[in-house]
Every structure is written in C-alpha cells, then in structure tokens.
NUPAKOL-941368 format. One record per atom (N, C-alpha, C, O): x, y, z; residue in one letter; atom name; residue number from 1. Coordinates in nm, 4 decimals, padded with zeros to 6 digits. Layout:
BEGIN
<atom X="X" Y="Y" Z="Z" aa="A" at="CA" i="NUM"/>
...
end
This chain:
BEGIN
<atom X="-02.4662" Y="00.7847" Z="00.6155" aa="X" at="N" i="1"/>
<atom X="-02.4204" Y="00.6969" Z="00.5111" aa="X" at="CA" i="1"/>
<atom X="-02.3430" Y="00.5823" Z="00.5743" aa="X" at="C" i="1"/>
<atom X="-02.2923" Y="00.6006" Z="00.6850" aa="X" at="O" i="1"/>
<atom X="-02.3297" Y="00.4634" Z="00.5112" aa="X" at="N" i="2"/>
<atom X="-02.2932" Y="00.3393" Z="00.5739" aa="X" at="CA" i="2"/>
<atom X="-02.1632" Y="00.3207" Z="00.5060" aa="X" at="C" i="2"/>
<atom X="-02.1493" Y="00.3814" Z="00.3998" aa="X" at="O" i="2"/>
<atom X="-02.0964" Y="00.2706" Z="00.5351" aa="X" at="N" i="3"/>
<atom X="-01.9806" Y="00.2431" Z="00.4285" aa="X" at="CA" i="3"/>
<atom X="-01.9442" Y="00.0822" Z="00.4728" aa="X" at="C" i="3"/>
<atom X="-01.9487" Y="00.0259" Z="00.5821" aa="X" at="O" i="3"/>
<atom X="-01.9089" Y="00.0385" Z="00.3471" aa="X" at="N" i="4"/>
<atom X="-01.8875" Y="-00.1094" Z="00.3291" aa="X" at="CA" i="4"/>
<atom X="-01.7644" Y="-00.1489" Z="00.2740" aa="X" at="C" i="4"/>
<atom X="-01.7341" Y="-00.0953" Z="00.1674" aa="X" at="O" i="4"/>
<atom X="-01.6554" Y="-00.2635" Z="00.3423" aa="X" at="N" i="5"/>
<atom X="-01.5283" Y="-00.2704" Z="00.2327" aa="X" at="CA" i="5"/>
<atom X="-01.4903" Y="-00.4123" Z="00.2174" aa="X" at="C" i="5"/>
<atom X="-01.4390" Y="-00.4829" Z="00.3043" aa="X" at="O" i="5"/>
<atom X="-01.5267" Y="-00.4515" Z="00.0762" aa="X" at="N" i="6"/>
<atom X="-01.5114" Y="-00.5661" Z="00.0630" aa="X" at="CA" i="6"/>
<atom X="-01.3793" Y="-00.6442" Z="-00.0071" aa="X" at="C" i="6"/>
<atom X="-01.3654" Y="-00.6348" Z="-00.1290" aa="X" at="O" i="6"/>
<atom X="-01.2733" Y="-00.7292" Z="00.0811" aa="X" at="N" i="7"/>
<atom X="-01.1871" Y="-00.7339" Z="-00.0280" aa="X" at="CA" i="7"/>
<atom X="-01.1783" Y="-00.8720" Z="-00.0485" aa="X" at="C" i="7"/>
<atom X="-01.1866" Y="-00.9665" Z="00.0300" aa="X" at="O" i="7"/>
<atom X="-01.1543" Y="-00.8637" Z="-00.2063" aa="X" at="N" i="8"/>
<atom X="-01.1811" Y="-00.9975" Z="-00.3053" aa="X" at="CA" i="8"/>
<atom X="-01.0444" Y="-01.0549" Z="-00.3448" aa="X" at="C" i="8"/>
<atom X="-01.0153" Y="-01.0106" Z="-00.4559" aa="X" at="O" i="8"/>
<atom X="-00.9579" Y="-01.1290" Z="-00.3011" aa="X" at="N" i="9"/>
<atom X="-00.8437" Y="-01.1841" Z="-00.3967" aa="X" at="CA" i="9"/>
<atom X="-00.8748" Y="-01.2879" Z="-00.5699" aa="X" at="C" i="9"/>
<atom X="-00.7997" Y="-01.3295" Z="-00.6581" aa="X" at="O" i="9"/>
<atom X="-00.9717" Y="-01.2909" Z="-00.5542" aa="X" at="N" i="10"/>
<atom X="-01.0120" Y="-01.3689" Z="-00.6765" aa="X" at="CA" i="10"/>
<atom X="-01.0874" Y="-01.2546" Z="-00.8106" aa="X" at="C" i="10"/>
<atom X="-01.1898" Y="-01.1863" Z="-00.8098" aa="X" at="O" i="10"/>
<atom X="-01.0180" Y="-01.2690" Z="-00.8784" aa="X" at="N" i="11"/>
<atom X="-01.0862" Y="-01.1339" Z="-01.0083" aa="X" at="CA" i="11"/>
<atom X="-01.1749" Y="-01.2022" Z="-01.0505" aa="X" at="C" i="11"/>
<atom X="-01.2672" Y="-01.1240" Z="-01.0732" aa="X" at="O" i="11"/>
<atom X="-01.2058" Y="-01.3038" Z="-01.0762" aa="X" at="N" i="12"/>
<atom X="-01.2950" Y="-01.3276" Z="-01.1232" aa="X" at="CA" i="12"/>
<atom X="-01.4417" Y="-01.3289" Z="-01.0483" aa="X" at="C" i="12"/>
<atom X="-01.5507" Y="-01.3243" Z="-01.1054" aa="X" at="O" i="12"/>
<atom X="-01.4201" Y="-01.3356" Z="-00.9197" aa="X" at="N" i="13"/>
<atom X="-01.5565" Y="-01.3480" Z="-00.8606" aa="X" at="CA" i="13"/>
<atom X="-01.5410" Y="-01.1991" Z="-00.7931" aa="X" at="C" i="13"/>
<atom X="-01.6276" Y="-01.1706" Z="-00.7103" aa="X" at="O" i="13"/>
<atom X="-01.4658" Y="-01.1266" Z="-00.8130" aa="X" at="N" i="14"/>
<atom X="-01.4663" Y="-00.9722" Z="-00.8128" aa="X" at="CA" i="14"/>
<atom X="-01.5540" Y="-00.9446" Z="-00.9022" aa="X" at="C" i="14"/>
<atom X="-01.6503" Y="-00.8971" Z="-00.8420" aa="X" at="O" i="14"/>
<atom X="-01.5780" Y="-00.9486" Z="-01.0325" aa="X" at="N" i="15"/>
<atom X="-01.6259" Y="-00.9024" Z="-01.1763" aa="X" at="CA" i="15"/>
<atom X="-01.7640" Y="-00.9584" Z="-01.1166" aa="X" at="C" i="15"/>
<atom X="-01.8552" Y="-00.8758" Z="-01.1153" aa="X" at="O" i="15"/>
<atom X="-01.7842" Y="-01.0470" Z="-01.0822" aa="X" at="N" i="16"/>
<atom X="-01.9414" Y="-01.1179" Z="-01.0547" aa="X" at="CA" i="16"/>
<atom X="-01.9883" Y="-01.0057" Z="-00.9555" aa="X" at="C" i="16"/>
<atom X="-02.0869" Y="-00.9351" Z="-00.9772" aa="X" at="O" i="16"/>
<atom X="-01.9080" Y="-00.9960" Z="-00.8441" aa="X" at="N" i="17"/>
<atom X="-01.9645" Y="-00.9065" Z="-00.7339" aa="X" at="CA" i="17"/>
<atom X="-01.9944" Y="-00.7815" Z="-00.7656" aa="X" at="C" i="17"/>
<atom X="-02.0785" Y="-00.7183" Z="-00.7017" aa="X" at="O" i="17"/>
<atom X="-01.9343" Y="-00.7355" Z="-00.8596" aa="X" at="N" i="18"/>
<atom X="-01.9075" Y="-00.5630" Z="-00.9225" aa="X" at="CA" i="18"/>
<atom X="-02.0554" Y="-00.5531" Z="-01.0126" aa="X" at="C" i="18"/>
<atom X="-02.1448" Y="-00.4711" Z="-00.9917" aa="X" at="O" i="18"/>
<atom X="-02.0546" Y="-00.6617" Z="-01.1196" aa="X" at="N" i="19"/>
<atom X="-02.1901" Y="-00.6913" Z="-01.1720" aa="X" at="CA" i="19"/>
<atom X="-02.3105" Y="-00.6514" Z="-01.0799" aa="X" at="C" i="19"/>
<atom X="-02.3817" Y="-00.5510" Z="-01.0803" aa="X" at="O" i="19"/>
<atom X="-02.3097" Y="-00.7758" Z="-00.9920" aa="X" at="N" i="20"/>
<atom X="-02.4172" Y="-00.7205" Z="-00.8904" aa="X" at="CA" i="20"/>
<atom X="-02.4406" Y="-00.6345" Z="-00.8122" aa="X" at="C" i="20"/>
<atom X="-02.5619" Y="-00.6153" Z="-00.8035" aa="X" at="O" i="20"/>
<atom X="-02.3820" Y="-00.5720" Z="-00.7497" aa="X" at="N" i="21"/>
<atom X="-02.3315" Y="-00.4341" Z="-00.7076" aa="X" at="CA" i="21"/>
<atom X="-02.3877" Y="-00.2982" Z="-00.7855" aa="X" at="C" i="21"/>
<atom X="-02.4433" Y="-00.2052" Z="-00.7270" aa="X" at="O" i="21"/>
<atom X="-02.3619" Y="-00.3047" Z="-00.9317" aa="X" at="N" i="22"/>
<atom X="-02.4080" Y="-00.2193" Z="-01.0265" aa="X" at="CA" i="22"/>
<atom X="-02.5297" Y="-00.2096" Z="-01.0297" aa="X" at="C" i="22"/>
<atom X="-02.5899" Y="-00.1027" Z="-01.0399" aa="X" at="O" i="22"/>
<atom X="-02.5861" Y="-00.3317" Z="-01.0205" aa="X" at="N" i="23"/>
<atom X="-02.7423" Y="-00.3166" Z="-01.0243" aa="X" at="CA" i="23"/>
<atom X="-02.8023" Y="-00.2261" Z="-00.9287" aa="X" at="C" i="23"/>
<atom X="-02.9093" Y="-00.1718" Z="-00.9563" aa="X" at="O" i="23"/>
<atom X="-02.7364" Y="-00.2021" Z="-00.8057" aa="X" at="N" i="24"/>
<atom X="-02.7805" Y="-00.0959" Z="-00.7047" aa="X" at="CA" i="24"/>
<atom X="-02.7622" Y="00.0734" Z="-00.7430" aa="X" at="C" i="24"/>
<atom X="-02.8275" Y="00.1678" Z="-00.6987" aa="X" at="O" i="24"/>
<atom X="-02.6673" Y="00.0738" Z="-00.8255" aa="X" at="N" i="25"/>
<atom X="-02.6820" Y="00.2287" Z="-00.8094" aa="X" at="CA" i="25"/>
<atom X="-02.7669" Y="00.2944" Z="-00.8666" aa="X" at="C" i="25"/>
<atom X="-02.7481" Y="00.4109" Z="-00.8318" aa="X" at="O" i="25"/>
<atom X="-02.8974" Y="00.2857" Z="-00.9730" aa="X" at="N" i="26"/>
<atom X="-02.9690" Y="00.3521" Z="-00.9567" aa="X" at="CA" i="26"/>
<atom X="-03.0930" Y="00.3518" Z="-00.8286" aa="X" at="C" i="26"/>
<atom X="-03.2140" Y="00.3485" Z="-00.8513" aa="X" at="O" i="26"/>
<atom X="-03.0538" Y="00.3545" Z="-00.7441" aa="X" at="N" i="27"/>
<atom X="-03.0830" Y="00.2926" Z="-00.6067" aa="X" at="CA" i="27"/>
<atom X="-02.9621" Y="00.3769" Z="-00.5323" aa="X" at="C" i="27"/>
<atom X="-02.9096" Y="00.3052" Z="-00.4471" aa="X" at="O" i="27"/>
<atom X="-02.9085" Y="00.4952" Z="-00.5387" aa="X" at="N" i="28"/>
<atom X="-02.8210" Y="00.5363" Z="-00.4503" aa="X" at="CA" i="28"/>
<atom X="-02.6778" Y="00.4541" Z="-00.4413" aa="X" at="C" i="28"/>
<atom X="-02.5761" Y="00.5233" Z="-00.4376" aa="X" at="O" i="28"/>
<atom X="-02.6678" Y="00.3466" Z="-00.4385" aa="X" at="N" i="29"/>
<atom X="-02.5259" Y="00.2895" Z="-00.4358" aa="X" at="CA" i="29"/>
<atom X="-02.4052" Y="00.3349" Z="-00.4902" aa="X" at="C" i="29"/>
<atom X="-02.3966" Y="00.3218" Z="-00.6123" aa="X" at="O" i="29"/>
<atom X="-02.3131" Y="00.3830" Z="-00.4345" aa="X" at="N" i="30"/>
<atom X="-02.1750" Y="00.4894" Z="-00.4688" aa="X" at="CA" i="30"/>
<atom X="-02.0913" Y="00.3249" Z="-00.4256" aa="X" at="C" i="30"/>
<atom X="-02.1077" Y="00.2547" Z="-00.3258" aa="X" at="O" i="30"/>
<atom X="-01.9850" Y="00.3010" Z="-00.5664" aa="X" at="N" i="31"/>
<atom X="-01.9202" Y="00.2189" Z="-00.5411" aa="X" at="CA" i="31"/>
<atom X="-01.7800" Y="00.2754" Z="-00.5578" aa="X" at="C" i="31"/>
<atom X="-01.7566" Y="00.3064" Z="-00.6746" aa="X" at="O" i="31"/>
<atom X="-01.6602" Y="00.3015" Z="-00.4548" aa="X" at="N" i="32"/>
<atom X="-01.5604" Y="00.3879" Z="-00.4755" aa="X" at="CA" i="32"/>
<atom X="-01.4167" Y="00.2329" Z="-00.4166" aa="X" at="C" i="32"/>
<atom X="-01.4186" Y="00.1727" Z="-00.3093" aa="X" at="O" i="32"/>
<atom X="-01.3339" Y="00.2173" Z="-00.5102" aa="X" at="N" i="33"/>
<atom X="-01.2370" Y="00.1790" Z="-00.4736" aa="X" at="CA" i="33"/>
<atom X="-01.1112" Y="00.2476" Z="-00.3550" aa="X" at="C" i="33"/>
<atom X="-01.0781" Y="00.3642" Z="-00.3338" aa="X" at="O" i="33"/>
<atom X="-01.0687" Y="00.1307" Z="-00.3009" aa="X" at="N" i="34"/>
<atom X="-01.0215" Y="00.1618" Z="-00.1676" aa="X" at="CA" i="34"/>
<atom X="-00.8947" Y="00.2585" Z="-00.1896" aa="X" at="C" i="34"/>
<atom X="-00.8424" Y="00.3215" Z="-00.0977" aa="X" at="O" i="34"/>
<atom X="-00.8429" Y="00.2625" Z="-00.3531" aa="X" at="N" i="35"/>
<atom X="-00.7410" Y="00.3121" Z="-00.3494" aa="X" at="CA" i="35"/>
<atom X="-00.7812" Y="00.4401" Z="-00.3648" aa="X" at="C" i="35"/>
<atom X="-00.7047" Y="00.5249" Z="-00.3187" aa="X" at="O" i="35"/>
<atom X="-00.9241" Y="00.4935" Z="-00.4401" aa="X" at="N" i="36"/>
<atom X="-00.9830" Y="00.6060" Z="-00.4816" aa="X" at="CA" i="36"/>
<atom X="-01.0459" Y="00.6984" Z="-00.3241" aa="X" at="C" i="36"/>
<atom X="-01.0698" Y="00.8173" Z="-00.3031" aa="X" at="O" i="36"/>
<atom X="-01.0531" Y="00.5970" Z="-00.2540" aa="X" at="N" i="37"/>
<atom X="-01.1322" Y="00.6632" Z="-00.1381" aa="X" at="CA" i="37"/>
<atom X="-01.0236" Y="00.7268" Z="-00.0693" aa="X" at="C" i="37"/>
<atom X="-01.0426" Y="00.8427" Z="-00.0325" aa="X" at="O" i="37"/>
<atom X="-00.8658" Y="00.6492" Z="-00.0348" aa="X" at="N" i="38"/>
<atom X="-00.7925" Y="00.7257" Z="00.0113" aa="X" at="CA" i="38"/>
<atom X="-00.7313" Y="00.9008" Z="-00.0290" aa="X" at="C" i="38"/>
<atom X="-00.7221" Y="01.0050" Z="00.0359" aa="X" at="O" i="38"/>
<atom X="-00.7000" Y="00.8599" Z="-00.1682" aa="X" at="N" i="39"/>
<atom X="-00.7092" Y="00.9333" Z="-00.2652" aa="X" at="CA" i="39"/>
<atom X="-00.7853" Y="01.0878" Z="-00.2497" aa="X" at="C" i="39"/>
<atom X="-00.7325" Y="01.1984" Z="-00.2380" aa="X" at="O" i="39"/>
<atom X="-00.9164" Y="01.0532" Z="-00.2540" aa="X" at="N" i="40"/>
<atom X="-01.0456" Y="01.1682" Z="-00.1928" aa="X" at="CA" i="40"/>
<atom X="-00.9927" Y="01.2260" Z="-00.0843" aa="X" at="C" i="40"/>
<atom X="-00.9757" Y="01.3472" Z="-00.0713" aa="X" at="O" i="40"/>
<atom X="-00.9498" Y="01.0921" Z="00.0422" aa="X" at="N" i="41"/>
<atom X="-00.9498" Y="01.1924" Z="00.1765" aa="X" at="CA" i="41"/>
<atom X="-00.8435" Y="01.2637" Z="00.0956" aa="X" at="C" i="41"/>
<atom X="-00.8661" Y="01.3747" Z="00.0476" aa="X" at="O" i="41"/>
<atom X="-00.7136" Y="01.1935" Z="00.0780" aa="X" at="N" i="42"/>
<atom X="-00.5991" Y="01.3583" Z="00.1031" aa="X" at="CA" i="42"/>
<atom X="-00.6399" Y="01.4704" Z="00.0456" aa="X" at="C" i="42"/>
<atom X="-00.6025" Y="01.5741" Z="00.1005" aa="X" at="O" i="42"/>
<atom X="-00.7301" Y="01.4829" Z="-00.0839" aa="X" at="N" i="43"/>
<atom X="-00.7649" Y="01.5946" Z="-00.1746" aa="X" at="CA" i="43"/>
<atom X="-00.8060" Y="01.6578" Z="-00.0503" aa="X" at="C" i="43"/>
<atom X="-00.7511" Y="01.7588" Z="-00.0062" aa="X" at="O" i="43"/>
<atom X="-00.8966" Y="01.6018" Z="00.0023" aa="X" at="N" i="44"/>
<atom X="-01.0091" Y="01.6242" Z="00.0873" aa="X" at="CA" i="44"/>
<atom X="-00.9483" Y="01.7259" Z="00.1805" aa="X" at="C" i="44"/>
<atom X="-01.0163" Y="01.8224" Z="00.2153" aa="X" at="O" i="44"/>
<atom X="-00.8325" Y="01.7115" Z="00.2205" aa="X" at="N" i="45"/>
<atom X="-00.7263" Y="01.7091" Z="00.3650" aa="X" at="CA" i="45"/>
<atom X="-00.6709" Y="01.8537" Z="00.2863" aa="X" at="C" i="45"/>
<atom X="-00.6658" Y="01.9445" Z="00.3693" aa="X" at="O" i="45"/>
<atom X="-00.6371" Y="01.8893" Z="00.1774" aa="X" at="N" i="46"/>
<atom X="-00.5863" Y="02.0131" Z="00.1186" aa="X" at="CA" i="46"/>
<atom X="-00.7104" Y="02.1136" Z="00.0321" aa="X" at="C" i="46"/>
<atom X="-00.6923" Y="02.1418" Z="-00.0864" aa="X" at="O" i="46"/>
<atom X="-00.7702" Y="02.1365" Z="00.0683" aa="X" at="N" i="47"/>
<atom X="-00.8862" Y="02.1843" Z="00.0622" aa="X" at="CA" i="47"/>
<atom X="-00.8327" Y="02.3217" Z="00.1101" aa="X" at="C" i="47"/>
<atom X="-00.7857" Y="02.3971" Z="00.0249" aa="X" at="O" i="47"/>
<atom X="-00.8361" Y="02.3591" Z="00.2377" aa="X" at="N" i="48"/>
<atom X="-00.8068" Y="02.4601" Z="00.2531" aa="X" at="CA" i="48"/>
<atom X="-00.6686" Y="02.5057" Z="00.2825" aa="X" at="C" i="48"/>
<atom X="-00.6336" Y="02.5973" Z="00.3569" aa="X" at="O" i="48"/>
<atom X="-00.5968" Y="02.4255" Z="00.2111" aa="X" at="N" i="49"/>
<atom X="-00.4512" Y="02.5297" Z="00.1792" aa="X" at="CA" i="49"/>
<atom X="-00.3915" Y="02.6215" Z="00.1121" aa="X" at="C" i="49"/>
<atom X="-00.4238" Y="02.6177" Z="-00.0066" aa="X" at="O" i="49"/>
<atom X="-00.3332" Y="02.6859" Z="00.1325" aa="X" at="N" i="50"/>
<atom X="-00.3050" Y="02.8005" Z="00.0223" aa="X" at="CA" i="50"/>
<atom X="-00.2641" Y="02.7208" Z="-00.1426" aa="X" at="C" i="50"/>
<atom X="-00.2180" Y="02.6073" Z="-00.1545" aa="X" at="O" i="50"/>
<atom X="-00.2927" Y="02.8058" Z="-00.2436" aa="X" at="N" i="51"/>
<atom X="-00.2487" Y="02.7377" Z="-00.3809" aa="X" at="CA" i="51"/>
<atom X="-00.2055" Y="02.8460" Z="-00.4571" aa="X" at="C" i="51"/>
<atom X="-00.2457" Y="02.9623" Z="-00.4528" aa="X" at="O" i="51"/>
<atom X="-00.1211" Y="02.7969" Z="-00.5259" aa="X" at="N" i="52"/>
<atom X="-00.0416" Y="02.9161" Z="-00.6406" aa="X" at="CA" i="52"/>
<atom X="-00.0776" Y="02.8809" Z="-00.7552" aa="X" at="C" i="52"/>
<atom X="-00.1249" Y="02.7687" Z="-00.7731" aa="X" at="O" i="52"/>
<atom X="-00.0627" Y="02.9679" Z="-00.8535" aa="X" at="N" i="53"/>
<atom X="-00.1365" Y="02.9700" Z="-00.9677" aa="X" at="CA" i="53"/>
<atom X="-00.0160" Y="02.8856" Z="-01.0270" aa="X" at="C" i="53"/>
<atom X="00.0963" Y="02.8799" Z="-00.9769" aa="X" at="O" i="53"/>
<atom X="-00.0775" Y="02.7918" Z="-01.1943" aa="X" at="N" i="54"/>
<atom X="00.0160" Y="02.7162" Z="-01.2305" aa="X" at="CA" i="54"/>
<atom X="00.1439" Y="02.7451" Z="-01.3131" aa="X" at="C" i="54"/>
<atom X="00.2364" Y="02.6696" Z="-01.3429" aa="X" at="O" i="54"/>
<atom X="00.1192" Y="02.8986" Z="-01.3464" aa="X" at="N" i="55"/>
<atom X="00.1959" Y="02.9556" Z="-01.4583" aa="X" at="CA" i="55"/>
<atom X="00.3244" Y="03.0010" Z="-01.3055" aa="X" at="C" i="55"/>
<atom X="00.4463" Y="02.9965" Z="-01.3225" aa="X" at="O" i="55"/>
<atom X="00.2459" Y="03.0488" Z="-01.1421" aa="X" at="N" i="56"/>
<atom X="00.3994" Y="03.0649" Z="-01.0921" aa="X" at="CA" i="56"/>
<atom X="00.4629" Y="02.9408" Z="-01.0590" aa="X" at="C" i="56"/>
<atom X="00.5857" Y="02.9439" Z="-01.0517" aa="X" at="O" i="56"/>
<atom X="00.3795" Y="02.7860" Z="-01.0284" aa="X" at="N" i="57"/>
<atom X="00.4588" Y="02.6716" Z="-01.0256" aa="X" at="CA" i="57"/>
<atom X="00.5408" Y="02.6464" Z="-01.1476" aa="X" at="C" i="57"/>
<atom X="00.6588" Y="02.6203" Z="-01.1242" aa="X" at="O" i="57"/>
<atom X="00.4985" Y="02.6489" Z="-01.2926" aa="X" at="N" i="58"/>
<atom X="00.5651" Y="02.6042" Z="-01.4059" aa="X" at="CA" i="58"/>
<atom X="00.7184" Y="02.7391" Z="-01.3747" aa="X" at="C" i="58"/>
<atom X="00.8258" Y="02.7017" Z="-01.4217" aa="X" at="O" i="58"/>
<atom X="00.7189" Y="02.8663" Z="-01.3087" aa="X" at="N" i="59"/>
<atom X="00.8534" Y="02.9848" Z="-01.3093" aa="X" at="CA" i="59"/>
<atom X="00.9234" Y="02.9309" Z="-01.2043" aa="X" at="C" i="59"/>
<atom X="01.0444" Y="02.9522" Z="-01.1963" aa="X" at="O" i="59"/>
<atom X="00.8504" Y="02.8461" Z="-01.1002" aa="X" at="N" i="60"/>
<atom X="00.9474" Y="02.7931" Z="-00.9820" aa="X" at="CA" i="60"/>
<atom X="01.0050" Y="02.6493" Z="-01.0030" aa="X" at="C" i="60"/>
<atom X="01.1032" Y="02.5976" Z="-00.9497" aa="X" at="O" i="60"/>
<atom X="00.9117" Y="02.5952" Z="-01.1011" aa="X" at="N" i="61"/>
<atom X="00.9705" Y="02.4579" Z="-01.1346" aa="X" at="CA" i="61"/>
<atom X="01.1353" Y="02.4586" Z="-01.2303" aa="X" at="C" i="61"/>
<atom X="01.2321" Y="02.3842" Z="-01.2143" aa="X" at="O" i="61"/>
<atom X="01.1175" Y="02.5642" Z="-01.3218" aa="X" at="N" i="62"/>
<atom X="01.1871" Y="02.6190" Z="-01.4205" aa="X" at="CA" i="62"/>
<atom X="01.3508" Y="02.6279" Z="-01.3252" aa="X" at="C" i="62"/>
<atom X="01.4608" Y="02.5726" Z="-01.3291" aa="X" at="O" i="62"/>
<atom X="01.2941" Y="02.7134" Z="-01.2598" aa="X" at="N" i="63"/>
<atom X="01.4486" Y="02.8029" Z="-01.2430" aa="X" at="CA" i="63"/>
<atom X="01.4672" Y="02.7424" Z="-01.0860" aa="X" at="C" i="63"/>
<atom X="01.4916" Y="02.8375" Z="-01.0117" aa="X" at="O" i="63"/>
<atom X="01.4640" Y="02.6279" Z="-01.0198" aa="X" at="N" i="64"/>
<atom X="01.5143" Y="02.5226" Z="-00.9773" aa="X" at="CA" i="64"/>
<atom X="01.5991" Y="02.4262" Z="-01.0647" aa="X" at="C" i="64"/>
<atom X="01.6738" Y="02.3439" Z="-01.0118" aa="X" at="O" i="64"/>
<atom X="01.5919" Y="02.4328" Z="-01.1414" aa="X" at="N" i="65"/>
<atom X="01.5694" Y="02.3038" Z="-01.2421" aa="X" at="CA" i="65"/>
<atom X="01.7881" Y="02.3638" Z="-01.2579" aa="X" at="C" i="65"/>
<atom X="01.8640" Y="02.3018" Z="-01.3324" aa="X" at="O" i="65"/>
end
C-alpha cells in the first residue's frame, strides 16, 4: 500500500481536492485524515495490553474520587 499526505492551508481548494479524491474510492482509495491516522497507530500500539472490564474502571474511578 502507498500512502500519500497532502497538506492544504486553503479550505476551500481542500473541499475541491476531497471532491476529487472521492471519486476514487470505489476504486480502492482509503482517504484517512492525518489526525485519524495518528489516532489508529496509538489504538494500534495498545492492542495487546492488558484491559479491565468497565464496571472495575467505573469501582476504581469511584473510590479515588
């Protein structure tokens, strides 16, 4: 997979580019913002960490509190 990062200071010729852009994805094209991609990695990055269920975070959030 190729990855591409284009950055636009102008919104308006953002919206033009995004337009055209769209036309590709039924054609495979995944269009992911730069803030969303970082985002992914960290999920990405805790994947295999341990996790506690939410009912014992909501008993540890509690009785810190």
């Amino acid at each position: 997979m190729k990855s591409i990062t284009i950055n636009i200071s102008n919104d308006k010729l953002a919206k033009k580019v995004m337009e055209l852009l769209s036309g590709f994805k039924k054609e495979g094209l995944e269009i992911v913002a730069r803030e969303d991609l970082e985002d992914l990695k960290l999920l990405k990055a805790t994947r295999q960490d341990d996790s506690i269920s939410f009912e014992d975070y909501l008993k540890n959030e509690y009785s810190n509190s």
